[in-house]
N, C-alpha and C positions, 0 to 999 in steps of 0.2 A: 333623389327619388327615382326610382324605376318604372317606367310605363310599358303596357304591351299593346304593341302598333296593332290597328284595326280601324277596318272602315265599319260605317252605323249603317242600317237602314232603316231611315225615320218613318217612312210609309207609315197613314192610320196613326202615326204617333204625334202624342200631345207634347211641346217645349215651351217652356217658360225664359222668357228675355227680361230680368231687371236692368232699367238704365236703358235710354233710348237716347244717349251721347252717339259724338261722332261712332265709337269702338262698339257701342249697341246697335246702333244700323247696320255696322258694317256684318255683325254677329247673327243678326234677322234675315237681310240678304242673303247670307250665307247658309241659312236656316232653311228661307225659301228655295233656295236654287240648290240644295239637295234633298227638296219631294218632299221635307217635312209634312206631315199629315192635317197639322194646327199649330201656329203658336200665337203665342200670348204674351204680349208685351207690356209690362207695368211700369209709369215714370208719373212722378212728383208732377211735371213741368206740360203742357200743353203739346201736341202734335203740332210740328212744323211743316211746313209745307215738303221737306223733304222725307221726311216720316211719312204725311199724308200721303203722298205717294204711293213710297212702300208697302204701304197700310191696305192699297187697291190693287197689290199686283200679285198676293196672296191669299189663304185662307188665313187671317194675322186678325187678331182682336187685341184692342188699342184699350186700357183702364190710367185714367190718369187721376191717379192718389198712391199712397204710400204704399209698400209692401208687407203685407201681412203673413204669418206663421203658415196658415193653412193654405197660404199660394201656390206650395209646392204641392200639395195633396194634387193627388193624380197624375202629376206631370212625371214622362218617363226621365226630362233630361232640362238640367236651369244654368242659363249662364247669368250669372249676378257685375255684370260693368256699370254700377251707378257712381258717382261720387264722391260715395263715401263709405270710405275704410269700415267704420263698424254695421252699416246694414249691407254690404260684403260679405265682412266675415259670418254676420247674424246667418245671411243665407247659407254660407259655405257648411255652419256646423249644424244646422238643422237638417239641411241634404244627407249629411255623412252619416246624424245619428237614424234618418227614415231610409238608409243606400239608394241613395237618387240621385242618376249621375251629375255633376255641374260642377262647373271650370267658372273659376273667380280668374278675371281679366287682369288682374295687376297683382294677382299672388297666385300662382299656380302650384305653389305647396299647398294652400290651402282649399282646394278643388280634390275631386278624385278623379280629373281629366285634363289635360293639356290640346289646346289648339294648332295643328300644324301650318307652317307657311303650305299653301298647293297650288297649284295653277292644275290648269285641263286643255287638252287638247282629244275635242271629240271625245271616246271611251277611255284614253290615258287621263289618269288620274295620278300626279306626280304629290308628294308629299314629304315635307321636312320640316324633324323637331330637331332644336337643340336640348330637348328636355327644361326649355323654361330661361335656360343660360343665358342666350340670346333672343331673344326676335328678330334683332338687325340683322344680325348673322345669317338667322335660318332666311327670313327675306334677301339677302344680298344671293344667298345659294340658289335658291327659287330661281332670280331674275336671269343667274349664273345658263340653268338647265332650260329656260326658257327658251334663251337662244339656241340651245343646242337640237332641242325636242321640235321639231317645223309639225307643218299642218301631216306630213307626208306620215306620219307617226298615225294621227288620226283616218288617212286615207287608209293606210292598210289594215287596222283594226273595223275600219269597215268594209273591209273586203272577205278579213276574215269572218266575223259575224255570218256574212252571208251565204262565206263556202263552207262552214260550219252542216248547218244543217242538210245540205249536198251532199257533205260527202257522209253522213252516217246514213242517209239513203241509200246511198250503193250500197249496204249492208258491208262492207270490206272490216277485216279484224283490225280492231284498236290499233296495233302495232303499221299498220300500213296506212291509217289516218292521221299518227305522230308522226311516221315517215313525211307524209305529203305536207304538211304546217312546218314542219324542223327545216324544211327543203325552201321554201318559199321564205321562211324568216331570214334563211341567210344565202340566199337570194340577191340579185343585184333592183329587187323588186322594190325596195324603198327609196334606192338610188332613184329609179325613174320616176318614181312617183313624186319624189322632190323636186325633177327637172321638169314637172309635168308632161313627160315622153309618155302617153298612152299606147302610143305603138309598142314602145322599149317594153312596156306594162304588158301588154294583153300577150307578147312572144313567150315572155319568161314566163303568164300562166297556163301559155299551152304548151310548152314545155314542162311543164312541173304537174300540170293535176289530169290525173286520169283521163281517158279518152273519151268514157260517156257524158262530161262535165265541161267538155271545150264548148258546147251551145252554148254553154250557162254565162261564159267568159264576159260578153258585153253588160249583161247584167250585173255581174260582178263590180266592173268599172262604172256602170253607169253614174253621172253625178256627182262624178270625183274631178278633182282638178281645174 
């Protein structure tokens, strides 16, 4: 099956979580820590105190009885991980005949979405599917890029964030603000910022960014490293 890679923004948006198992928690978590707007969690089985939890660290509403037909009504996006195969698949083909997106946890043919292994570092957002093939696999890649991606990836995305709106102040034409970003990416500027060399850091941004924006420079670094 074919998928086309894209990040969601749940903002304001309602998700429905069947199955509040280990792979359902981990699926709410996941929910909550990208801004979902509400979700809503339904499981057969009582809130554990690890559920409880989660339950307080969101905007998460907890119903605990079966799942019903009109659950998905209104919901933009349903992952169904309960444990069992046919109220699963029940959700899976209800979703696909109302086109509502939602990823069934242990058959992902049968969803019109697939879960990628990710990790984050600050604004990098790293992601990997095997298209369902593996999970160990796409996990072992994950742990793979982990090592490789350090915090220093995060610093300079926060650096550029902030010279961002700088430099389209200076008013200077498009082509000489891709200059100044293209300059500083291949830069020995992530180099220092990995060694946490601030000095090595703040030389090469006053070298690299225009002359009216070298004040800006400590702001730039500040609260990095």
């Amino acid at each position: 099956m074919q998928h086309y890679p894209l990040f969601v923004n749940l903002e304001n948006r309602h998700c429905l979580v069947v199955g509040a198992g280990g792979v359902g928690k981990r699926k709410i978590r996941s929910l909550i820590d990208s801004g979902a707007g509400r979700v809503t969690v339904i499981d057969t089985r009582p809130a554990d105190a690890e559920l409880a939890h989660i339950l307080g660290s969101g905007n998460v509403e907890f119903q605990c009885r079966p799942f019903q037909d009109q659950d998905v009504d209104g919901k933009f996006l349903v992952i169904a991980c309960t444990s069992s195969d046919d109220v699963n698949s029940r959700i899976g083909n209800i979703c696909n005949e109302r086109q509502i997106l939602c990823n069934i946890a242990d058959d992902p043919d049968m969803g019109s979405f697939i879960v990628p292994a990710t990790f984050q570092r600050g604004d990098l957002v790293l992601a990997v599917s095997t298209s369902g093939k593996s999970p160990a696999m796409a996990r072992r890649i994950r742990l793979e890029l982990e090592d490789y991606f350090g915090d220093e990836y995060a610093f300079i995305l926060t650096i550029m964030g902030r010279l961002r709106p700088l430099m389209l102040n200076l008013g200077m034409e498009t082509k000489h603000n891709t200059a100044v970003f293209r300059k500083l990416v291949n830069s020995k500027l992530l180099e220092a910022l990995k060694r946490q060399d601030l000095d090595a850091a703040q030389e090469i941004l006053n070298e690299s960014l225009p002359q009216p924006l070298h004040a800006n420079i400590p702001e730039l670094l500040d609260g990095l490293v």
